[in-house]
Kinemage of the C-alpha trace (Angstrom):
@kinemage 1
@onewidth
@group {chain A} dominant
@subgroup {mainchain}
@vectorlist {calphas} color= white
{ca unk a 1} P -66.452 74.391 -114.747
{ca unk a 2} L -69.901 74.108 -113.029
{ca unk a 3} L -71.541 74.397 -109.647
{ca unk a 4} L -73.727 71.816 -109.229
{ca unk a 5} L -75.800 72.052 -106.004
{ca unk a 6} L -76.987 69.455 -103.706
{ca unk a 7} L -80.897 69.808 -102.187
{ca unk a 8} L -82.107 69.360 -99.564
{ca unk a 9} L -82.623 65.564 -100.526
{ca unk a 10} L -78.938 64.997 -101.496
{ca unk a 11} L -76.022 64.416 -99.441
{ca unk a 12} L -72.960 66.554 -101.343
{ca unk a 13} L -70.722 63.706 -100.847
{ca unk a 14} L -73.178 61.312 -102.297
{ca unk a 15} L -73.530 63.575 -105.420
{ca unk a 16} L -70.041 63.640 -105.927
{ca unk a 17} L -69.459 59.717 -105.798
{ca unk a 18} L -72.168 59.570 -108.407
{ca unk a 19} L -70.647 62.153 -110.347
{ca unk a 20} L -67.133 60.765 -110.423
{ca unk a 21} L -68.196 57.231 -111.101
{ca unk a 22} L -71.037 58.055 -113.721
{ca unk a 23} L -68.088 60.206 -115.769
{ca unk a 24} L -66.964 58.294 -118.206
{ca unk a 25} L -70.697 57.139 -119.067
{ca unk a 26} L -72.087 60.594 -119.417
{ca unk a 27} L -69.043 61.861 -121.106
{ca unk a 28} L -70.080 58.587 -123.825
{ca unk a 29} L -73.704 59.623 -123.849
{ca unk a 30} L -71.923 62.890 -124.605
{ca unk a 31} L -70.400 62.380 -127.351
{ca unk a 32} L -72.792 59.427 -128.732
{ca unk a 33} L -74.888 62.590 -129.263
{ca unk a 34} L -72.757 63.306 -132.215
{ca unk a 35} L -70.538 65.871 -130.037
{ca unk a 36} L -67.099 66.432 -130.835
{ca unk a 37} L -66.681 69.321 -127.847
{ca unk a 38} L -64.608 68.382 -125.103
{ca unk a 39} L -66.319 68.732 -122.450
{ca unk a 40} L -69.743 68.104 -121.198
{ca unk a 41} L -72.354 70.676 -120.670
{ca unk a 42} L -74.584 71.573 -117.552
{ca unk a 43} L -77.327 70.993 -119.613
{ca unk a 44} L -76.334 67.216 -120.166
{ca unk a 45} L -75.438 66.672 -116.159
{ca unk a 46} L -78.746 68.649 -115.316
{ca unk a 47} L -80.302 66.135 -117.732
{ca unk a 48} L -78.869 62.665 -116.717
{ca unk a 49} L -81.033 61.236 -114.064
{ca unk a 50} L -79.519 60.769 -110.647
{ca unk a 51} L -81.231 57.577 -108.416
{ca unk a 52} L -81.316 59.259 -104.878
{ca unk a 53} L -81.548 56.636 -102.070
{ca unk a 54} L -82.505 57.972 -98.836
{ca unk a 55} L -80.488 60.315 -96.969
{ca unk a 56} L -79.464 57.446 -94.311
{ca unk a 57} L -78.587 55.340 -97.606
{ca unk a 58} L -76.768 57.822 -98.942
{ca unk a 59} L -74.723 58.673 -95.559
{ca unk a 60} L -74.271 54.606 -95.548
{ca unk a 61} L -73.099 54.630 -99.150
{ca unk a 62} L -70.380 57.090 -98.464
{ca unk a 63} L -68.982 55.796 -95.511
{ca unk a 64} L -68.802 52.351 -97.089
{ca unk a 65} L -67.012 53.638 -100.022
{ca unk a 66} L -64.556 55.979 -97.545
{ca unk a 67} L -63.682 53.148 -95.677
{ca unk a 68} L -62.966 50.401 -99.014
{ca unk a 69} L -61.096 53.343 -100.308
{ca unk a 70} L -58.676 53.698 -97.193
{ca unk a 71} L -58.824 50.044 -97.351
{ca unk a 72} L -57.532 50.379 -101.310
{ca unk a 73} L -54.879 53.366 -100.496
{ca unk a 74} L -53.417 51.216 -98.150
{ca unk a 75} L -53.280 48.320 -100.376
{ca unk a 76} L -51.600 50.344 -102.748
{ca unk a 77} L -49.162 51.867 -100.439
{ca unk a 78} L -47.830 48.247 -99.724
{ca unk a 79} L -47.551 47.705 -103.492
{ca unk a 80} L -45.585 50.984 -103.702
{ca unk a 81} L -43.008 50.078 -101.064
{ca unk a 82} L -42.809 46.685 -102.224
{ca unk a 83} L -41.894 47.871 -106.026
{ca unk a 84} L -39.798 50.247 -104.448
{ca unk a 85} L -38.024 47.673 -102.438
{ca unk a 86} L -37.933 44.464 -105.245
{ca unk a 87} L -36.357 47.691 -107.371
{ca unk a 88} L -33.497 48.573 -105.000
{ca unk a 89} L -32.594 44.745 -104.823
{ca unk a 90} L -32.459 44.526 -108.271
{ca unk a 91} L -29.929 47.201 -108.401
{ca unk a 92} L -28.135 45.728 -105.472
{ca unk a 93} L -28.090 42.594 -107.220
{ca unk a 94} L -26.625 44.091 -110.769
{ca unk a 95} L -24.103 46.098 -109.227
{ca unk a 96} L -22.691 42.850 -106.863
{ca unk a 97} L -22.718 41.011 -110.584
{ca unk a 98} L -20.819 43.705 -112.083
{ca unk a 99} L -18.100 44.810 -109.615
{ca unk a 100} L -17.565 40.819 -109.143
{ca unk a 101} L -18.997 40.788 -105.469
{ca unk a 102} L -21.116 38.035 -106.619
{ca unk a 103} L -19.586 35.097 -109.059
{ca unk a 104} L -22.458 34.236 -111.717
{ca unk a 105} L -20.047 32.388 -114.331
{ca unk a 106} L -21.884 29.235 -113.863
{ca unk a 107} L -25.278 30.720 -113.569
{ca unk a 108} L -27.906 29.010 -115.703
{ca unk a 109} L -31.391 29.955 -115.564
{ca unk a 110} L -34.318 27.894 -114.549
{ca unk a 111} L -35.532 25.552 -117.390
């Protein structure tokens, strides 16, 4: 584990969207390098060059990536319940077919 601090000329927030979304590609850097730790170093995060934007761009960057992640979580709590619902159906379904609620003798499926 490492502390990595923000300056003065860094928003935290922005520094930890870069962080989390450069991973995998300094972790490959990492271990192009020859590595076969597993983990990467402070010396290779200190070392990987960070692009900073202004500090307006970089409040404007995080807020547009909070709000298309809410956007996202909510997307994939609909997809949850949905799964969730389709699932209990299914079950419904079987267990009408199997205590002969349901007749499917003459059931064919779709050609």
């Amino acid at each position: 584990m490492a502390t990595v601090r923000a300056l003065f000329l860094l928003q935290h927030k922005f520094l930890y969207l870069w962080l989390e979304g450069n991973y995998e590609r300094i972790r490959y850097e990492s271990e192009g390098a020859g590595s076969t730790k597993g983990a990467i170093t402070c010396s290779e995060i200190s070392a990987f060059p960070v692009i900073l934007p202004p500090l307006e761009e970089q409040a404007q960057i995080v807020n547009y990536v909070a709000e298309r992640k809410c956007k996202f979580d909510g997307l994939i709590g609909k997809a949850v319940s949905a799964i969730e619902l389709m699932q209990e159906r299914r079950t419904a379904l079987i267990s009408a077919a199997v205590t002969g609620k349901i007749d499917v003798r003459d059931w064919q499926a779709a050609a």
